[in-house]
C-alpha positions as CSV (number, residue, x, y, z in Angstrom):
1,X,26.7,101.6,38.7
2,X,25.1,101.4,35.6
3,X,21.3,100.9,34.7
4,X,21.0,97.5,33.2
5,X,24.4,96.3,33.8
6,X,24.9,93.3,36.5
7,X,27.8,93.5,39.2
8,X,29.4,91.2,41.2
9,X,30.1,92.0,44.4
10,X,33.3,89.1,46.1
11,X,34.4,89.7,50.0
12,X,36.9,87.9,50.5
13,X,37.6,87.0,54.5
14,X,39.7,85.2,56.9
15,X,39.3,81.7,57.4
16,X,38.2,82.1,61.2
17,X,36.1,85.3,60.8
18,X,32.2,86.0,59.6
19,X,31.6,88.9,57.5
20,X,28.7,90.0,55.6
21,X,28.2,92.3,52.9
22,X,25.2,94.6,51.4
23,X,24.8,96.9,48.5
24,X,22.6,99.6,49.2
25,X,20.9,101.8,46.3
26,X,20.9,105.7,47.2
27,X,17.0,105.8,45.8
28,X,16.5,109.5,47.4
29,X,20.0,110.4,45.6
30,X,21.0,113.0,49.1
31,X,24.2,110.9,49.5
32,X,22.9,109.5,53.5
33,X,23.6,106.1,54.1
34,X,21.1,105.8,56.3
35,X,18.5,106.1,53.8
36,X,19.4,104.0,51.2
37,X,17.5,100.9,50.1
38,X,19.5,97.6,50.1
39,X,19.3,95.5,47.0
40,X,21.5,92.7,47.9
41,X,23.4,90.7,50.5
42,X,25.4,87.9,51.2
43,X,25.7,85.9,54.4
44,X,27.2,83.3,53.9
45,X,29.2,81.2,57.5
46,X,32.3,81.5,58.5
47,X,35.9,81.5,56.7
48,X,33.3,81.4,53.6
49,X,33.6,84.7,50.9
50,X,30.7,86.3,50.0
51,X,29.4,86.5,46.5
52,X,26.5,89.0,45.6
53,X,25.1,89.7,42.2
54,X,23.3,92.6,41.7
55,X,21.5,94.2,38.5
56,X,21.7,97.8,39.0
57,X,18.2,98.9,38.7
58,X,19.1,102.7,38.0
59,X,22.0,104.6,37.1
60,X,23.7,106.2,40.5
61,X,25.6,106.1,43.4
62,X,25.5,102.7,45.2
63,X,27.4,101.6,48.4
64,X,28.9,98.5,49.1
65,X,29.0,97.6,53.3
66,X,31.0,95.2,54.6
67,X,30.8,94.5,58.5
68,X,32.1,91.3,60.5
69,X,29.0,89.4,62.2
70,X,31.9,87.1,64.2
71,X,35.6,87.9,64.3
72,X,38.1,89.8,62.8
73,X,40.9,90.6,60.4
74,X,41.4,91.9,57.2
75,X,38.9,91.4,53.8
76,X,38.9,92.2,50.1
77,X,36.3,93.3,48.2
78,X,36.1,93.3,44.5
79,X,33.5,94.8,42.3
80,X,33.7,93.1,38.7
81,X,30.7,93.9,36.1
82,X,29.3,90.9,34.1
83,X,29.4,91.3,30.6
């Protein structure tokens, strides 16, 4: 991501399922996940997508976790940057 540049971040989920979603910054830039500080989430209920808009802070590596909180099945997720 970009410095400067906001980001929207779309999971898209099945109707019966709860999934949530994070974007974590790697602020220590030594590529573990474990380390990296999360600047943004979306938990929305179930069957609902998530929507989270971010403002990329600093130019770098970011990653986007999804993980169900309830059920299962399959999920998109789309990464679109805001002009």
């Amino acid at each position: 991501m970009s410095r400067g540049v906001q980001y929207c971040v779309t999971l898209s989920v099945p109707w019966s399922s709860d999934f949530e979603v994070k974007i974590h910054y790697d602020s220590n830039h030594d590529g573990y996940a474990s380390d990296w500080e999360c600047v943004g989430s979306g938990t929305n209920g179930t069957g609902q997508a998530e929507y989270v808009y971010s403002t990329a802070h600093h130019t770098g590596r970011y990653h986007i976790e999804a993980y169900s909180y309830s059920g299962r099945g399959n999920y998109t997720i789309r990464v679109k940057r805001n002009y």
